[in-house]
LUMVO-434467 format. One record per residue: residue number from 0; residue in three letters; x, y, z of N, C-alpha, C in turn. Coordinates in nm, 3 decimals, padded with zeros to 5 digits, always signed. Example, Ala and Ser with C-alpha at 12.3 -4.5 7.8 and 13.67 -1.06 7.14 Angstrom:
<rs>
<r pos="0" code="ALA" n_u="+01.319" n_v="-00.569" n_w="+00.780" ca_u="+01.230" ca_v="-00.450" ca_w="+00.780" c_u="+01.320" c_v="-00.330" c_w="+00.780"/>
<r pos="1" code="SER" n_u="+01.285" n_v="-00.225" n_w="+00.708" ca_u="+01.367" ca_v="-00.106" ca_w="+00.714" c_u="+01.290" c_v="+00.003" c_w="+00.787"/>
</rs>
This chain:
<rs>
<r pos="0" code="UNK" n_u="+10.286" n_v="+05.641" n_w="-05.994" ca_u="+10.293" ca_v="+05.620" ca_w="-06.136" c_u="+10.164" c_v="+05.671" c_w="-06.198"/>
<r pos="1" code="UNK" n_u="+10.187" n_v="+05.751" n_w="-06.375" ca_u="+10.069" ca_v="+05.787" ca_w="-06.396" c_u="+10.049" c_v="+05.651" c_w="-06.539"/>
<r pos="2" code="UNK" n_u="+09.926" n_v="+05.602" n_w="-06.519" ca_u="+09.958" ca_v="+05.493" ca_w="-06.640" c_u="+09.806" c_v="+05.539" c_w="-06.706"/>
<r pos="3" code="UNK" n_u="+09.831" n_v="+05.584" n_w="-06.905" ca_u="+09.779" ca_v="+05.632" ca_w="-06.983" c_u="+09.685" c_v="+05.555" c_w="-07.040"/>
<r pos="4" code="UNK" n_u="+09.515" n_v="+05.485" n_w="-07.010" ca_u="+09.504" ca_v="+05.409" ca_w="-07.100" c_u="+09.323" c_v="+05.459" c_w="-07.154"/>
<r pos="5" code="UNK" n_u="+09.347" n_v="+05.467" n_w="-07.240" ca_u="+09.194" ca_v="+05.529" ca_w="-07.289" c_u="+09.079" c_v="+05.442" c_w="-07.260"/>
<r pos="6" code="UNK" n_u="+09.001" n_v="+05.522" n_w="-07.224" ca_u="+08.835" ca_v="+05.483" ca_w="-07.207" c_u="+08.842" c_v="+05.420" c_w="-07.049"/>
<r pos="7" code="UNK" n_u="+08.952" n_v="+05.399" n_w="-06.935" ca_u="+08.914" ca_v="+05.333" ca_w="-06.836" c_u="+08.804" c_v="+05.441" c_w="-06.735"/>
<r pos="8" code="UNK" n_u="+08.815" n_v="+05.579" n_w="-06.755" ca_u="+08.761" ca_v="+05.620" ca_w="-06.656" c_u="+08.641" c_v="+05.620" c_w="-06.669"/>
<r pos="9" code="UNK" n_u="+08.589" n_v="+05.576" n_w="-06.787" ca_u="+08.429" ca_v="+05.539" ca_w="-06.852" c_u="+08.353" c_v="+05.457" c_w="-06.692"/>
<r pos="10" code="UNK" n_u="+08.439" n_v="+05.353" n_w="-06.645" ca_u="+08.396" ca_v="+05.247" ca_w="-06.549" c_u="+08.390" c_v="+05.350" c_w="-06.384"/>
<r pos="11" code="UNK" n_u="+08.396" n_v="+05.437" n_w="-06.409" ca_u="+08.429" ca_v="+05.481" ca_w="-06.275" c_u="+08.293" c_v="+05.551" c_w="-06.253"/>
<r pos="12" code="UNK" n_u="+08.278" n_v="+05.583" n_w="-06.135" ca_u="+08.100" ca_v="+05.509" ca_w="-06.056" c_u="+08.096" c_v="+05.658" c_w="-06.028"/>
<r pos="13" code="UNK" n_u="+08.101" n_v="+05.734" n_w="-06.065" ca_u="+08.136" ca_v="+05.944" ca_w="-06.052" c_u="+08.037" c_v="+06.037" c_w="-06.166"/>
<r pos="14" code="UNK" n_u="+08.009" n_v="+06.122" n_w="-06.187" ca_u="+07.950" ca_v="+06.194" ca_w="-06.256" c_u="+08.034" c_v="+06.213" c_w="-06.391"/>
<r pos="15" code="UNK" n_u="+08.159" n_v="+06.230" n_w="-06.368" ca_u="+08.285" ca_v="+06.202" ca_w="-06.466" c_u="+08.247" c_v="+06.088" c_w="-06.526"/>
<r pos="16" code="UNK" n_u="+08.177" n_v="+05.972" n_w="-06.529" ca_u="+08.179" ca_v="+05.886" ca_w="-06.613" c_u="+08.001" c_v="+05.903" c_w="-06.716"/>
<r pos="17" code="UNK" n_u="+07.970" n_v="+06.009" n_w="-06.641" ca_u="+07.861" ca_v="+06.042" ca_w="-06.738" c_u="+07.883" c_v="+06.142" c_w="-06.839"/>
<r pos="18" code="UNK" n_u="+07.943" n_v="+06.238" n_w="-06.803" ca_u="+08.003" ca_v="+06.344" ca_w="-06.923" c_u="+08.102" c_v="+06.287" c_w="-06.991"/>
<r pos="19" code="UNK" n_u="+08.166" n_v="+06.230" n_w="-06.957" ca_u="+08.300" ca_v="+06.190" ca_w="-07.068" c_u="+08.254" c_v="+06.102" c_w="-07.150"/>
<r pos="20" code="UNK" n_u="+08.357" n_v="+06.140" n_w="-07.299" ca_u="+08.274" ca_v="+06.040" ca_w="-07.386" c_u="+08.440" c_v="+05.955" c_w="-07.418"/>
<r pos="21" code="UNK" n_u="+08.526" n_v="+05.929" n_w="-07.296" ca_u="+08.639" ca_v="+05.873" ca_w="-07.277" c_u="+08.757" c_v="+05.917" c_w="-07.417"/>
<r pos="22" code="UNK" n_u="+08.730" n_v="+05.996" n_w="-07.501" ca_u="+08.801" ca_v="+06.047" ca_w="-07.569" c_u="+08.930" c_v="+06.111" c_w="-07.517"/>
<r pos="23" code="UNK" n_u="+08.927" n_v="+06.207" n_w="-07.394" ca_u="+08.991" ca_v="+06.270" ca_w="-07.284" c_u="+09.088" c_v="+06.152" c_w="-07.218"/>
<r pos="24" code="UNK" n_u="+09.248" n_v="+06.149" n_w="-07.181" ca_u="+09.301" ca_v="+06.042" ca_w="-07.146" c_u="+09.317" c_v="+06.083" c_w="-07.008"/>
<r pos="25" code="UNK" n_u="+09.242" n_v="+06.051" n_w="-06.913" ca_u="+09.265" ca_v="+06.091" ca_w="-06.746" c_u="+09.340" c_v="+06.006" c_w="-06.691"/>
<r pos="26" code="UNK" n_u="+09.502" n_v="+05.996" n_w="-06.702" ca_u="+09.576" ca_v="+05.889" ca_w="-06.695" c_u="+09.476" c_v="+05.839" c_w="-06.491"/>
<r pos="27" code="UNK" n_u="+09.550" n_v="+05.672" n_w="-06.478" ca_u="+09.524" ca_v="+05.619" ca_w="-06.397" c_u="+09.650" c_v="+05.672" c_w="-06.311"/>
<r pos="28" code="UNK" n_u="+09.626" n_v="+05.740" n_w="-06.181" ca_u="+09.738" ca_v="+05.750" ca_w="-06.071" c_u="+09.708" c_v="+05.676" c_w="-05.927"/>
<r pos="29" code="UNK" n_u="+09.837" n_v="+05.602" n_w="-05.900" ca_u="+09.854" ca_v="+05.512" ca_w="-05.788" c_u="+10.042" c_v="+05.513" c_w="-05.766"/>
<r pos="30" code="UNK" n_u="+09.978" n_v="+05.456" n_w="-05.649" ca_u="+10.183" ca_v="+05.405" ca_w="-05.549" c_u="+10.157" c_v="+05.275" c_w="-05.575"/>
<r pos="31" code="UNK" n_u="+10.277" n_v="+05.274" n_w="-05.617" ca_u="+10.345" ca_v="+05.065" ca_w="-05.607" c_u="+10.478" c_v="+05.073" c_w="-05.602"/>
<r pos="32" code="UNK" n_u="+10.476" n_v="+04.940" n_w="-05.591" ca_u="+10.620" ca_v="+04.875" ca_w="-05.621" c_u="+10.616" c_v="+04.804" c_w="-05.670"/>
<r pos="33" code="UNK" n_u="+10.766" n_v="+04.753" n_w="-05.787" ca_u="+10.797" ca_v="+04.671" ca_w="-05.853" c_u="+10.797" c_v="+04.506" c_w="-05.764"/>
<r pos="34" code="UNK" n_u="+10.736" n_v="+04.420" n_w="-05.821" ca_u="+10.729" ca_v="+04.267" ca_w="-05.766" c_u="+10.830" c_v="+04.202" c_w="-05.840"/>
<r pos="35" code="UNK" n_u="+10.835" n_v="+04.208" n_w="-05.948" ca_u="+10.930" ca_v="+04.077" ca_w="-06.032" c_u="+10.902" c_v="+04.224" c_w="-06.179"/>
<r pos="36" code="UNK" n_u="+11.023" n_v="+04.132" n_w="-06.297" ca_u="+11.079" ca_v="+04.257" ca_w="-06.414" c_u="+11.146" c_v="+04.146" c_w="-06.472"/>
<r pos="37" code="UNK" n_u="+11.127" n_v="+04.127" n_w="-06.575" ca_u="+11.227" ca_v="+04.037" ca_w="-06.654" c_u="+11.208" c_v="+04.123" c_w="-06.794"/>
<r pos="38" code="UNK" n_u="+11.383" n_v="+04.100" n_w="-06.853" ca_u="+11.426" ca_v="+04.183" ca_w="-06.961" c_u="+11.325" c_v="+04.144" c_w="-07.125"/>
<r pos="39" code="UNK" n_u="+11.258" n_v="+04.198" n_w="-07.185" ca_u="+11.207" ca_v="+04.131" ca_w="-07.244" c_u="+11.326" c_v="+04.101" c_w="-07.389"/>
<r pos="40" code="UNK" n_u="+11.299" n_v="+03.973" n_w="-07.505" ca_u="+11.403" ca_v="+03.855" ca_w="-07.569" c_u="+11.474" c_v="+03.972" c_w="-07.650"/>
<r pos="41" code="UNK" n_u="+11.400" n_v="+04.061" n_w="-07.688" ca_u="+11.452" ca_v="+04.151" ca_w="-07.802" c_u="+11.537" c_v="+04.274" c_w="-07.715"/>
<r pos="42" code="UNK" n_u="+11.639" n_v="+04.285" n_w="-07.597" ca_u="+11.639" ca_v="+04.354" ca_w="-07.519" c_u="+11.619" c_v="+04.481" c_w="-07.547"/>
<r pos="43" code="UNK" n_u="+11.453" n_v="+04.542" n_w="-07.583" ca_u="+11.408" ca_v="+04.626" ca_w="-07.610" c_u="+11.361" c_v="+04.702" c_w="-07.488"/>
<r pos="44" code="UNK" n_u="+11.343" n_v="+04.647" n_w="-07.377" ca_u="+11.329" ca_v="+04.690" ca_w="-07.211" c_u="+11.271" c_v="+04.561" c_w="-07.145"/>
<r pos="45" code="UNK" n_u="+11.205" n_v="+04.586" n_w="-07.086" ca_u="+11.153" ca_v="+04.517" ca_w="-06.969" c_u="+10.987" c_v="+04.460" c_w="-06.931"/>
<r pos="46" code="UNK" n_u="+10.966" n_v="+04.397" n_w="-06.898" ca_u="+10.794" ca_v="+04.363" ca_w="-06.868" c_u="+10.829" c_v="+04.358" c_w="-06.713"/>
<r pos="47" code="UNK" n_u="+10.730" n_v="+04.411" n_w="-06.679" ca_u="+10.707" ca_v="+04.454" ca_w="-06.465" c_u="+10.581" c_v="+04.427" c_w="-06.431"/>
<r pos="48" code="UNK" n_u="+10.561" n_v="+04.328" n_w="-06.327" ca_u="+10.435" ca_v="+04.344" ca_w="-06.256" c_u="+10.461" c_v="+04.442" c_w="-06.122"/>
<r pos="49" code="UNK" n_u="+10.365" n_v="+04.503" n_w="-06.125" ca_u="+10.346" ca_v="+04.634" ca_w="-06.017" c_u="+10.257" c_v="+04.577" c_w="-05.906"/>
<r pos="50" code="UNK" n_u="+10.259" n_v="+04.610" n_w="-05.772" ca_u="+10.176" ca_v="+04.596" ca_w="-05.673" c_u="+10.098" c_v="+04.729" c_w="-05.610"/>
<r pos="51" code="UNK" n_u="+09.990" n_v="+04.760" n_w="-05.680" ca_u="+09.945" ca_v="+04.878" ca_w="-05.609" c_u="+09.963" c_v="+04.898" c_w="-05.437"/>
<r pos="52" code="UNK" n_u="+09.974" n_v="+05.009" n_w="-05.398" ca_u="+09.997" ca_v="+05.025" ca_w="-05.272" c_u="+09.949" c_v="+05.114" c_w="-05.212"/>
<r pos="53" code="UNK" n_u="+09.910" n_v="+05.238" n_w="-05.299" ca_u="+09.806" ca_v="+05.324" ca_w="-05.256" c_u="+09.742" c_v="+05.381" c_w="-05.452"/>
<r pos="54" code="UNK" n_u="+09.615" n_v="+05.351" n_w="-05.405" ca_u="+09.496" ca_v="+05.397" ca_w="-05.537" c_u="+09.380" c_v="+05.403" c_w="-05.454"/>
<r pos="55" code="UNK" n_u="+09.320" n_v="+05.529" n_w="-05.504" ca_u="+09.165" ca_v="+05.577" ca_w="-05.505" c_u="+09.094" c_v="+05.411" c_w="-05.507"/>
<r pos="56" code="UNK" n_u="+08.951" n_v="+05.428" n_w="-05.416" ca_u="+08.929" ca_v="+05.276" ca_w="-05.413" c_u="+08.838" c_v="+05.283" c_w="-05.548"/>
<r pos="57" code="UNK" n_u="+08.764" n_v="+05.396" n_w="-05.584" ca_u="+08.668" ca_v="+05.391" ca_w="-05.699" c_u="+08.744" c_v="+05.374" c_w="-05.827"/>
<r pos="58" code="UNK" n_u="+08.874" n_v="+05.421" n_w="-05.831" ca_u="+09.001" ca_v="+05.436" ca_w="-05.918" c_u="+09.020" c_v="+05.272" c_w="-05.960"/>
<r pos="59" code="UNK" n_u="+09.031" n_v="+05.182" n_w="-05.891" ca_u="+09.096" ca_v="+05.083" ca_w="-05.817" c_u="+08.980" c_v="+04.971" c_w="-05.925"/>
<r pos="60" code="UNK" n_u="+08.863" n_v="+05.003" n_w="-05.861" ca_u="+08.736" ca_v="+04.953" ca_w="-05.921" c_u="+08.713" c_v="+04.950" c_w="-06.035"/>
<r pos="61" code="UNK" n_u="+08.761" n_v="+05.083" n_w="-06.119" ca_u="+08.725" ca_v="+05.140" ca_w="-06.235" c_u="+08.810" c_v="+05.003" c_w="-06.312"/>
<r pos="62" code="UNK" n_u="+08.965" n_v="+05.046" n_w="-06.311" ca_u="+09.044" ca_v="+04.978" ca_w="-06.317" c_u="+09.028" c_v="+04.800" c_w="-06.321"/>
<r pos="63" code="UNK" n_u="+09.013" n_v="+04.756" n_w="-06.234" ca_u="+08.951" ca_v="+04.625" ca_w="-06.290" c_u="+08.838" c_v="+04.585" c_w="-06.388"/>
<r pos="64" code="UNK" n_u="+08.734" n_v="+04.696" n_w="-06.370" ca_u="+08.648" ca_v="+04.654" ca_w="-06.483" c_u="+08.695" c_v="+04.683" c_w="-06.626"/>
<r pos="65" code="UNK" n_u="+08.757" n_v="+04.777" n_w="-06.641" ca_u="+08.835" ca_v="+04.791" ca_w="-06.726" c_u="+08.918" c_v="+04.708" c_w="-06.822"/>
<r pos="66" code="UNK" n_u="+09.002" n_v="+04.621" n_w="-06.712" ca_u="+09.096" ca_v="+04.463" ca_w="-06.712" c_u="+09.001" c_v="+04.384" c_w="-06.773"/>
<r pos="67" code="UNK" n_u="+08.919" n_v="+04.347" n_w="-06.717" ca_u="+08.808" ca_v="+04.266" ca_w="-06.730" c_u="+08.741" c_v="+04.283" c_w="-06.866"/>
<r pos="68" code="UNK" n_u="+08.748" n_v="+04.371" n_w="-06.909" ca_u="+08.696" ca_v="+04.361" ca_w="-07.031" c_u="+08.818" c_v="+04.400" c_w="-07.169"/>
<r pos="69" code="UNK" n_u="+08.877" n_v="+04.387" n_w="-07.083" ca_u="+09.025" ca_v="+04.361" ca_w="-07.194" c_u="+09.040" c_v="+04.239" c_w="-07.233"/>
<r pos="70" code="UNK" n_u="+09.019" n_v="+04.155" n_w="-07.109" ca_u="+09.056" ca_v="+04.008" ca_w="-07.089" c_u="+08.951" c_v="+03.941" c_w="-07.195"/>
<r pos="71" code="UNK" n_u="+08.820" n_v="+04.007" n_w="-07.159" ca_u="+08.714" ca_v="+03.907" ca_w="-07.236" c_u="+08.772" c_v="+03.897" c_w="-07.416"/>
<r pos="72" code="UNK" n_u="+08.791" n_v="+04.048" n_w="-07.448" ca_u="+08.816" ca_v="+04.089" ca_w="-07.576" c_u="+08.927" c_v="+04.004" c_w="-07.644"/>
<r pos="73" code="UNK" n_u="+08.983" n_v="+03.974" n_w="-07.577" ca_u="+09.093" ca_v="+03.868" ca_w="-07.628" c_u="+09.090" c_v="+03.724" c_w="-07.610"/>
<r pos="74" code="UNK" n_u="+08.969" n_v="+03.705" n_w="-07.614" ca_u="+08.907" ca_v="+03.603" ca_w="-07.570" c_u="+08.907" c_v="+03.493" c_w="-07.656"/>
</rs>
């Protein structure tokens, strides 16, 4: 899966996170599988938790710090 989300590759520990000024969308790519999917009320589609199964480990890293400061923001 390629999943699109701006500014994560900012966190990534590479020379790429010194030139980019995360404007550029370097989607996130990894293998998973679907765990659980329930239809969402407005049957407009679906909400899925994914289980990574294969991701870059610096990818992986980036990626949580990323989360992590999503989480705070909505704090």
């Amino acid at each position: 899966m390629k999943i699109d989300l701006q500014g994560w590759q900012l966190f990534l520990q590479t020379v790429l996170s010194i030139v980019d000024d995360g404007t550029d969308i370097k989607p996130l790519t990894a293998v998973g599988h679907v765990v659980w999917s329930k239809e969402l009320p407005d049957n407009s589609g679906y909400e899925i938790g994914v289980e990574f199964t294969d991701i870059f480990a610096d990818d992986y890293e980036a990626f949580k710090k990323y989360l992590h400061i999503i989480q705070e923001s909505v704090r």
